[in-house]
C-alpha positions as CSV (number, residue, x, y, z in Angstrom):
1,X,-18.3,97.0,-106.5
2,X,-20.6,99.8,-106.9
3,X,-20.3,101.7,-103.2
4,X,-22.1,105.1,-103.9
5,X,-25.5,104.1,-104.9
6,X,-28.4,104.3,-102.4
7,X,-31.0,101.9,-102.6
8,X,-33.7,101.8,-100.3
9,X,-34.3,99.9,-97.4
10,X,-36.4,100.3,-94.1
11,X,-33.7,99.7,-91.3
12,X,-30.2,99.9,-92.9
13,X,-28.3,99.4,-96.1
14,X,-26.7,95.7,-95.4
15,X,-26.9,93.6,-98.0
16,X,-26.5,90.3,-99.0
17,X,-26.5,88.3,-102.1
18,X,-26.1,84.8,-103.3
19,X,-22.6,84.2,-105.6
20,X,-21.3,80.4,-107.1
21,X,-17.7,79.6,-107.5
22,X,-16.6,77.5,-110.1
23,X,-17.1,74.2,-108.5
24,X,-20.8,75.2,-108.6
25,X,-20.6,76.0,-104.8
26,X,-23.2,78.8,-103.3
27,X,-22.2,81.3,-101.0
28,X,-23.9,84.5,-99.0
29,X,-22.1,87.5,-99.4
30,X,-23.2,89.4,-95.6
31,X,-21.7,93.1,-96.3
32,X,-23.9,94.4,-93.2
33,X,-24.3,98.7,-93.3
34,X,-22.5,98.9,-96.0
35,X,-24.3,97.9,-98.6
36,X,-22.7,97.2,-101.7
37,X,-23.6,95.2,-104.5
38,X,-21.9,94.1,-108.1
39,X,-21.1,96.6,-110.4
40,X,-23.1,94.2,-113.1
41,X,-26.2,94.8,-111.5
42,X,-28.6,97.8,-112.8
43,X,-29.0,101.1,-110.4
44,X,-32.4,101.1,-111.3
45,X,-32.8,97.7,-108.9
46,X,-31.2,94.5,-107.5
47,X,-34.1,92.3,-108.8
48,X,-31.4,91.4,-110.7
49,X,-29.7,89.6,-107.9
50,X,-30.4,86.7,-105.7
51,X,-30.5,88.0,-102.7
52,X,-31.2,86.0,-99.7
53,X,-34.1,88.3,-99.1
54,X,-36.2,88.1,-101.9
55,X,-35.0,84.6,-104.0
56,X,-34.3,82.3,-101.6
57,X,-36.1,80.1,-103.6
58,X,-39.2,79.4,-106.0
59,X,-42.7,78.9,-104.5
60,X,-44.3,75.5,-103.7
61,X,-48.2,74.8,-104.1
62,X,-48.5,76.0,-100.5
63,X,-47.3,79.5,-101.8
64,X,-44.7,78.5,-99.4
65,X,-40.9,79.2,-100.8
66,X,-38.5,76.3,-100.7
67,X,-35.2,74.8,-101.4
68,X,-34.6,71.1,-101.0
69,X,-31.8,70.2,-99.3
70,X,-30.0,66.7,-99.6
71,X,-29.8,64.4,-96.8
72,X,-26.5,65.6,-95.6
73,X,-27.1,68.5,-95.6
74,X,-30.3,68.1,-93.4
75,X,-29.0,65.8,-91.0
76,X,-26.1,68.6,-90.4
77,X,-28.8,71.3,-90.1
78,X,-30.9,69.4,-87.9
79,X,-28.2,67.5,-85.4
80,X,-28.7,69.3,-82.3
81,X,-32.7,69.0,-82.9
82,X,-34.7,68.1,-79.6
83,X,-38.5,67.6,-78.9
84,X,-40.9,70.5,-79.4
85,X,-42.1,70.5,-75.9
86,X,-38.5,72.3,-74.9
87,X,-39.2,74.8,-77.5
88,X,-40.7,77.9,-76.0
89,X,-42.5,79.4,-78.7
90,X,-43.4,82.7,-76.9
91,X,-40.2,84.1,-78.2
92,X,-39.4,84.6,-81.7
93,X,-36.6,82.8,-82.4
94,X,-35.8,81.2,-85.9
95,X,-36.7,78.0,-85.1
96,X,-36.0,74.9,-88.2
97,X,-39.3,72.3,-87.3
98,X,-39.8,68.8,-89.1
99,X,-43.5,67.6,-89.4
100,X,-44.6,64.8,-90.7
101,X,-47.2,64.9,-93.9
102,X,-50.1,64.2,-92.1
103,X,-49.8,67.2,-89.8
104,X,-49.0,69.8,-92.0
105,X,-52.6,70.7,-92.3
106,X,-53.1,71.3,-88.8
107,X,-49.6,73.1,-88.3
108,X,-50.0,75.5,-91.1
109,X,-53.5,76.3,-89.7
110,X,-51.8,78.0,-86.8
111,X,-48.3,78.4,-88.1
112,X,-48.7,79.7,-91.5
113,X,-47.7,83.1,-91.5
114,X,-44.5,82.2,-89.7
115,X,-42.6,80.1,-92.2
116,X,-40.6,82.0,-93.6
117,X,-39.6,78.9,-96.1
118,X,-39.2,75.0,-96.9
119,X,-36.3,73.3,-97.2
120,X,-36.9,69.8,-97.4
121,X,-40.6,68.6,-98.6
122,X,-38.9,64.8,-98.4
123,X,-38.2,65.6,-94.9
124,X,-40.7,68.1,-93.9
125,X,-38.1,70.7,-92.5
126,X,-39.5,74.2,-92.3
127,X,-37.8,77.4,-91.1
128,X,-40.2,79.8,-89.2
129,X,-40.3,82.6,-86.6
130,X,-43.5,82.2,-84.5
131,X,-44.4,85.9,-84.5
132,X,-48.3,85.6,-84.3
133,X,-48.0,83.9,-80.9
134,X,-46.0,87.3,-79.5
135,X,-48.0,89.5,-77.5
136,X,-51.5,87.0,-78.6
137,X,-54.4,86.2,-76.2
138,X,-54.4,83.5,-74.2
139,X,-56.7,81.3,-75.8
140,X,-54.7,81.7,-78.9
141,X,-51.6,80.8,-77.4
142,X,-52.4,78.1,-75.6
143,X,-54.0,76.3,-78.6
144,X,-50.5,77.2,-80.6
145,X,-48.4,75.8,-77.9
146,X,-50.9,72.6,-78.1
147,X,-50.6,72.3,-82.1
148,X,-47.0,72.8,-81.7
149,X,-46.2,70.0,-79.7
150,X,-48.6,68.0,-81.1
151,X,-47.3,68.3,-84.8
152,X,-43.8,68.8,-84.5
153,X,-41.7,66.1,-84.8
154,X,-38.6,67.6,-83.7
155,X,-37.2,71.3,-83.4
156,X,-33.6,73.0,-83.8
157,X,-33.1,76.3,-82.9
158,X,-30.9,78.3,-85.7
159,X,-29.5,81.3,-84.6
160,X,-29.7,82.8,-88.3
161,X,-28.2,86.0,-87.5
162,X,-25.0,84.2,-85.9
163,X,-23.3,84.5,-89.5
164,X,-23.7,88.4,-89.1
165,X,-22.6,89.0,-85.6
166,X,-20.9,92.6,-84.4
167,X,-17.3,90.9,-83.3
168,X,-15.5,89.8,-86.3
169,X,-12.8,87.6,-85.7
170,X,-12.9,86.2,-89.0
171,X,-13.2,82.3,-87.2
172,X,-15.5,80.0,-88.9
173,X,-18.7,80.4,-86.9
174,X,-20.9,77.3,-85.9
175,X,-23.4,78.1,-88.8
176,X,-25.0,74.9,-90.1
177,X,-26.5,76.2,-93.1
178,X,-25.1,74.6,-96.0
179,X,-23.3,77.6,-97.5
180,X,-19.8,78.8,-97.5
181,X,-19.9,82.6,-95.8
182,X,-18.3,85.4,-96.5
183,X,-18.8,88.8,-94.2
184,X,-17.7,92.3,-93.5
185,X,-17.4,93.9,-90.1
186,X,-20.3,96.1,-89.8
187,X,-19.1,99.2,-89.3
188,X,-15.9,99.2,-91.9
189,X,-15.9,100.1,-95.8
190,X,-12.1,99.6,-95.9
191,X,-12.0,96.0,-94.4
192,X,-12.4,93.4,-96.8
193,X,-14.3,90.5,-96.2
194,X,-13.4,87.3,-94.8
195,X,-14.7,83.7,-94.9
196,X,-16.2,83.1,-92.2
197,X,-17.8,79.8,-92.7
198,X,-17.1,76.3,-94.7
199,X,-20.0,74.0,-94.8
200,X,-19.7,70.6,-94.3
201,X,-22.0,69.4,-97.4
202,X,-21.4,72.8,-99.9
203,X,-25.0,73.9,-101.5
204,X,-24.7,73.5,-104.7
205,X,-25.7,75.3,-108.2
206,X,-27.5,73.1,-109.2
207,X,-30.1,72.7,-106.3
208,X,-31.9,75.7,-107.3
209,X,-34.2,76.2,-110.0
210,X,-32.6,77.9,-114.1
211,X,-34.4,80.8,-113.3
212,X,-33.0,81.4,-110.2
213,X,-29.5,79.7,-111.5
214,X,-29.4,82.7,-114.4
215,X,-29.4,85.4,-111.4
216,X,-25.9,84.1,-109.9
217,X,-22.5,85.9,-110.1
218,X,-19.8,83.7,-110.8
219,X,-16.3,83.7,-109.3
220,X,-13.3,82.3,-111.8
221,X,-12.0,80.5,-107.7
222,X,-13.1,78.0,-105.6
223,X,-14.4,79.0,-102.2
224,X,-12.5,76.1,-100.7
C-alpha cells in the first residue's frame, strides 16, 4: 500500500475502494483518515480505481447511476421497509425508497437531485438523501412531503455510515448492503483492518458493467 501520497480531498483523507476476491465476490475497503490506496494505482490519480465515490456504477437514461441488484439481495436490503408516511423527510437521512413506474415522473420532479443512485430499475429501489427539503420554504416542503407519500411505495432507512463507525470492535455490523466489509479504526495507521461485515447474498463481479469490472483489484483469497 502506498501510505505517503497526498491526494486531495475537501474534509479528510479516508478512502474507500471496491476489491473482488476470487470467487468473484465485491468488497469495500473503508480505511477512514488514513487514506491509503494500492500501490498499482498511478500518483497522478485514483480514477484508476473504483471507488465507492465516484463508480459506483454506470449511468441510466435518467443520468441517474445504478447497479441492479438481484432479488435477494433486495428483499435483504429492504426487510425492515415501512410506509413513507413514517418517514420524516425533514432530516437528511439516507433513505432506500421503492416507487412504482408510473410515479417516477412525479417523484423525480421533486426528488431528483437527491438520489444519489438506482439499484434496482426491476424493483424501482432508489437510494437518496432528501437534502433540498432541509432548511426549504414552506410551500416547498409541504408539496415534497405530499409527493413523498404519495409516490413511495415503501421506505427503509440505511444508516450508510454504520459500516464506518468510530468504535471498532471488529463485530459484523447490521449492514445490509450486499458487500463483504472490510475497515480500519479511524485514527490508527498500525491497526490492520478487519472484516467487519458478511453479506448474506455476496455482490458479485459480474453485476457490474466490463468497464467498471477492468478497474477491480483482485485478491488470490476468498473473503469468506
Amino acid at each position: 500500500m502506498k501510505t505517503t501520497k497526498e491526494f486531495p480531498a475537501t474534509h479528510s483523507m479516508s478512502t474507500e475502494w471496491f476489491i473482488a476476491d476470487e470467487d468473484g465476490n465485491i468488497a469495500l475497503i473503508a480505511f477512514n483518515e488514513n487514506g491509503p490506496i494500492p500501490r498499482s494505482i498511478p500518483d497522478e490519480s485514483n480514477s484508476y480505481l473504483m471507488t465507492s465515490e465516484k463508480d459506483f456504477g454506470e449511468k441510466d437514461e435518467d443520468g441517474i447511476e445504478y447497479l441492479e441488484l438481484t432479488d435477494e439481495q433486495i428483499e435483504e436490503l429492504m426487510s425492515d421497509a415501512y410506509s413513507p408516511d413514517k418517514a420524516d423527510i425533514e432530516d437528511p437521512y439516507d433513505y432506500l425508497v421503492q416507487i412504482e413506474e408510473k410515479n417516477k415522473k412525479e417523484f423525480f420532479e421533486v426528488f431528483f437531485d437527491d438520489i444519489q443512485c438506482c439499484l434496482s430499475h426491476k424493483h424501482g429501489i432508489y437510494f437518496m438523501v432528501p437534502m433540498s427539503v432541509c432548511g426549504a420554504p414552506e410551500f416547498y416542503l409541504e408539496r415534497a412531503k405530499r409527493t413523498f407519500i404519495k409516490t413511495v411505495t415503501r421506505v427503509a432507512f440505511m444508516p450508510i455510515s454504520s459500516y464506518t463507525e468510530d468504535s471498532f470492535s471488529g463485530a459484523n455490523s447490521k449492514w445490509k448492503l450486499p458487500f463483504y466489509c472490510y475497515k480500519q479504526p479511524y485514527c490508527s495507521e498500525s491497526e490492520p483492518i478487519k472484516r467487519t461485515n458478511v453479506p448474506k447474498h455476496p455482490f458479485k463481479e459480474d453485476q457490474i458493467s466490463e468497464k467498471q469490472r477492468k478497474k477491480l483489484i483482485h485478491l488470490p483469497f476468498k473473503f469468506s
